[in-house]
C-alpha positions as CSV (number, residue, x, y, z in Angstrom):
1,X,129.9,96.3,-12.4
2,X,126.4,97.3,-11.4
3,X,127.7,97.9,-7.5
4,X,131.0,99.2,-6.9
5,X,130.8,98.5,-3.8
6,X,129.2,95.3,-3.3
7,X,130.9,93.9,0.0
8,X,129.4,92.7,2.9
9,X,127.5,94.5,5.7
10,X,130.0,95.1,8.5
11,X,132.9,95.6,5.9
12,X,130.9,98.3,4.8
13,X,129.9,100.2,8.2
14,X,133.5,100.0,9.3
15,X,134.6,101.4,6.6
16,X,131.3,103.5,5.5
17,X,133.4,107.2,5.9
18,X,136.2,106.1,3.0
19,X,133.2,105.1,0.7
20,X,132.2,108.6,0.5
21,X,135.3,110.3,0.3
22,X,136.4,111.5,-3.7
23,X,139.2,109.2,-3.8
24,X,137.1,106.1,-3.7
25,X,134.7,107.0,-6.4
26,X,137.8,108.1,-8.8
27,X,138.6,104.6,-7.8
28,X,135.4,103.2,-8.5
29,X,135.2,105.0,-11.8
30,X,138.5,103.4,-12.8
31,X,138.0,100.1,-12.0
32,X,134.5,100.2,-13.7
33,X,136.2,101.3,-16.8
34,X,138.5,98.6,-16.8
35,X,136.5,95.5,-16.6
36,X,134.2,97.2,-19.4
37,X,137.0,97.4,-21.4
38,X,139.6,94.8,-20.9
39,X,139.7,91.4,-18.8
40,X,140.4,92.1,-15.7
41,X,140.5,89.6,-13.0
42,X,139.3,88.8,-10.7
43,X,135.5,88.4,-12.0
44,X,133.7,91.4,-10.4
45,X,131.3,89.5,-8.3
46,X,134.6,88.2,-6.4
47,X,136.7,91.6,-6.0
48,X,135.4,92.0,-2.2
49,X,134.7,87.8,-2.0
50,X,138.4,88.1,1.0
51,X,135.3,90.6,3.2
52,X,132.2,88.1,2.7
53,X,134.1,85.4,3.7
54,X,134.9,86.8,6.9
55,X,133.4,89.8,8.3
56,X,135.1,92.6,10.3
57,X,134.1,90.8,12.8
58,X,135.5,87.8,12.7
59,X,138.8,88.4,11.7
60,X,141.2,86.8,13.7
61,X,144.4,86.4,10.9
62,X,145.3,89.1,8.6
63,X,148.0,88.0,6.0
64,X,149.0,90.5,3.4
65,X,149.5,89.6,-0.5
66,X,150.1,92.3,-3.2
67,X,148.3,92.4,-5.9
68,X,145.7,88.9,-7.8
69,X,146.8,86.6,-9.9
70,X,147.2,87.8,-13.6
71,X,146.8,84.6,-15.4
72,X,142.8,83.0,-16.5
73,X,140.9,81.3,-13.8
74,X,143.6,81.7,-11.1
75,X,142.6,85.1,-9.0
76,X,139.2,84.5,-6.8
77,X,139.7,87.4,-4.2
78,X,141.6,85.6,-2.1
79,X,145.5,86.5,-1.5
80,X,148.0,83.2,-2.5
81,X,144.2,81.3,-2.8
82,X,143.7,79.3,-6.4
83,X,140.2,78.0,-6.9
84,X,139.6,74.1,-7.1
85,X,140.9,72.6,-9.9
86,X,143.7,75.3,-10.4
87,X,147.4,74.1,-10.2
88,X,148.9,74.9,-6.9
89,X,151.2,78.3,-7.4
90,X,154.4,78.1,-6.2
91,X,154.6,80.3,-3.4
92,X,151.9,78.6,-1.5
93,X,153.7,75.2,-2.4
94,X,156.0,76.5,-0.3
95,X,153.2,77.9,2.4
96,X,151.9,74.3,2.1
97,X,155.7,72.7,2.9
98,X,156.3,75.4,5.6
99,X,152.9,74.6,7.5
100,X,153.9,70.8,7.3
101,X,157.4,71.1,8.5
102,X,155.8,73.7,11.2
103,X,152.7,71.7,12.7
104,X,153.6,68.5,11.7
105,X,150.6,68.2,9.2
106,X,149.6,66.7,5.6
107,X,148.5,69.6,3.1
108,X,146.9,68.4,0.1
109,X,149.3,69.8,-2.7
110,X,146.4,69.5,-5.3
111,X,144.1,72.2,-3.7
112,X,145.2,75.5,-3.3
113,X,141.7,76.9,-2.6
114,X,141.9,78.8,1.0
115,X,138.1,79.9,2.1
116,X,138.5,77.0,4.4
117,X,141.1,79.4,6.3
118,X,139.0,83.2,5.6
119,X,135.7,81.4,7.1
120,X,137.8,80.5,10.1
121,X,138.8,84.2,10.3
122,X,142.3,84.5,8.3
123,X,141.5,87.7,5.9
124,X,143.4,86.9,3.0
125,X,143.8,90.4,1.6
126,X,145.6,91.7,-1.3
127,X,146.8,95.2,-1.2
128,X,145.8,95.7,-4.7
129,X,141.7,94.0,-5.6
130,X,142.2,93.9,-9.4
131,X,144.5,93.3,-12.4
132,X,144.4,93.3,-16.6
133,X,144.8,89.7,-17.5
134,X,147.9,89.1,-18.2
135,X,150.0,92.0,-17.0
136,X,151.4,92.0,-13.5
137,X,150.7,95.4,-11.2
138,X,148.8,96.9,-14.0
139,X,146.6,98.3,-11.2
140,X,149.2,99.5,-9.0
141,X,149.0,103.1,-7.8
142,X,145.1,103.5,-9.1
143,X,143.9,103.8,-5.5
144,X,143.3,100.3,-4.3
145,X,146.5,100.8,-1.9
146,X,145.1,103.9,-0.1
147,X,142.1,101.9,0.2
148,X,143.7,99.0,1.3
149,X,145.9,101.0,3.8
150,X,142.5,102.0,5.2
151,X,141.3,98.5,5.5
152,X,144.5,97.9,7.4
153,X,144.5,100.7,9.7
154,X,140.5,100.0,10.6
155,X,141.3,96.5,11.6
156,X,144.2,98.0,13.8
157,X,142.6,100.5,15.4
158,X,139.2,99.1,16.1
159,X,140.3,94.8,16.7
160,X,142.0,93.5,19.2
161,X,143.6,91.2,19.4
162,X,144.7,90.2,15.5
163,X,148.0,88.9,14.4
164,X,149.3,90.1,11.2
165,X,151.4,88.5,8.8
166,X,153.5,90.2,6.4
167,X,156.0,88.2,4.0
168,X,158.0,90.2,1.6
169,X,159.0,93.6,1.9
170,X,155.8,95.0,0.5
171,X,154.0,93.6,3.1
172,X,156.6,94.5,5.7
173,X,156.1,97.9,4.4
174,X,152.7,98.1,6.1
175,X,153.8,97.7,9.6
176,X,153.4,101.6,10.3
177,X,149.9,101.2,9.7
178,X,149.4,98.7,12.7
179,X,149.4,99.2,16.1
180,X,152.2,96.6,17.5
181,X,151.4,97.2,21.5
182,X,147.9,95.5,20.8
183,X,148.3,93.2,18.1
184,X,151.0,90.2,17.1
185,X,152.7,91.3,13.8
186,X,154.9,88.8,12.1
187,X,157.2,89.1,9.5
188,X,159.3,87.1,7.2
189,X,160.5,86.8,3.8
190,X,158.1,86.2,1.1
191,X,156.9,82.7,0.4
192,X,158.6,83.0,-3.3
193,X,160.7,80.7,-5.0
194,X,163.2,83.3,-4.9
195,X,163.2,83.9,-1.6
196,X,161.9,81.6,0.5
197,X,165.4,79.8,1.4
198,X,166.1,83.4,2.7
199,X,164.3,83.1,5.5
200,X,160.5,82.2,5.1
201,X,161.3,78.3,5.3
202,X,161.9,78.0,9.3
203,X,159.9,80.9,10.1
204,X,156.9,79.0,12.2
205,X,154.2,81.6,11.7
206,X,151.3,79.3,11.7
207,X,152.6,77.5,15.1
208,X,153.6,81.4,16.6
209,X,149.8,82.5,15.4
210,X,148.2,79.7,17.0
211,X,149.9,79.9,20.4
212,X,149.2,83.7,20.1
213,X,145.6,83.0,19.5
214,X,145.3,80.2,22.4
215,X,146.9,82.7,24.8
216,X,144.3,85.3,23.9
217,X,141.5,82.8,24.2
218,X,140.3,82.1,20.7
219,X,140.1,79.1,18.8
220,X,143.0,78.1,16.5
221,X,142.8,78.1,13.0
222,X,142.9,74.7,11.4
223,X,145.8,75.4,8.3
């Protein structure tokens, strides 16, 4: 990694002050380590690919994931995202069947590859940007969530107006960080097989976010 911090131009001004701070170049350090020394997805070039694919901006849709895919070829940068050719995982399967049963539309089962939604503004972040192959969380607690909570809180205090989605109670867990009286926060269950007869299934997000949006005069997003 020849540029830690190799994200895109606005990312970085909005969030310039935290790039300088100790905690982010322990971070940086670690991380660096890492991919010199084990495989670590995703590749390095895509760790920050969620910020070039929409700038700070043009965010519009925040929804919250945890940490990338740990298996080969499936983590691109992109929370619940696959690139083409990658099976569909089964939590967004389930996205997919709650966005059809939602908005009445056809998802393509085969294609789990979502830059279609981050260059229409959804910001498909993971609270956690890296992880050994093979070994779930193994970058938990390194520093990516402080930086991540930072990211959050940015968006929150500087945008208006966002909606953020949080399924699971990880991603429920960031609430405090957003400010509810000028942003839409929804929440609900997460998308997983084990839990997404608990509530996910039924929730309507994408139809809620897109009236939300429409009453705030901005375009829709196209799930």
């Amino acid at each position: 990694m020849s540029n830690p911090i190799n994200i895109e131009p606005e990312w970085h001004a909005a969030l310039a002050p935290y790039f300088a701070t100790e905690k982010f170049q322990q971070l940086a350090d670690f991380v660096r380590q890492e991919y010199l020394s084990k495989t670590v997805y995703p590749k390095p070039e895509n760790i920050f690919r969620a910020f070039w694919l929409t700038p700070f901006s043009q965010v519009k849709v925040v929804i919250l994931g945890q940490d990338p895919y740990h298996g080969p070829s499936q983590a691109h940068g992109l929370c619940f995202s696959v690139p083409d050719g990658v099976k569909v995982p089964p939590s967004l399967q389930n996205i997919y069947k709650e966005i059809e049963s939602d908005l009445g539309i056809k998802k393509d089962f085969q294609n789990g590859n979502l830059e279609n939604w981050a260059k229409q503004g959804v910001f498909l972040l993971n609270a956690i940007l890296s992880v050994v192959a093979h070994t779930p969380a193994s970058h938990r607690e390194k520093g990516w969530e402080d930086f991540t909570d930072q990211v959050i809180k940015t968006l929150s205090d500087r945008r208006e107006p966002l909606v953020f989605i949080l399924w699971g109670n990880y991603a429920r867990g960031k609430k405090s960080l957003i400010d509810s009286s000028k942003h839409l926060i929804l929440e609900a269950p997460h998308p997983s097989p084990f839990s997404a007869y608990s509530g996910f299934f039924g929730c309507r997000h994408f139809s809620k976010c897109n009236e939300y949006l429409e009453d705030n005069k901005l375009e829709k997003i196209k799930w």
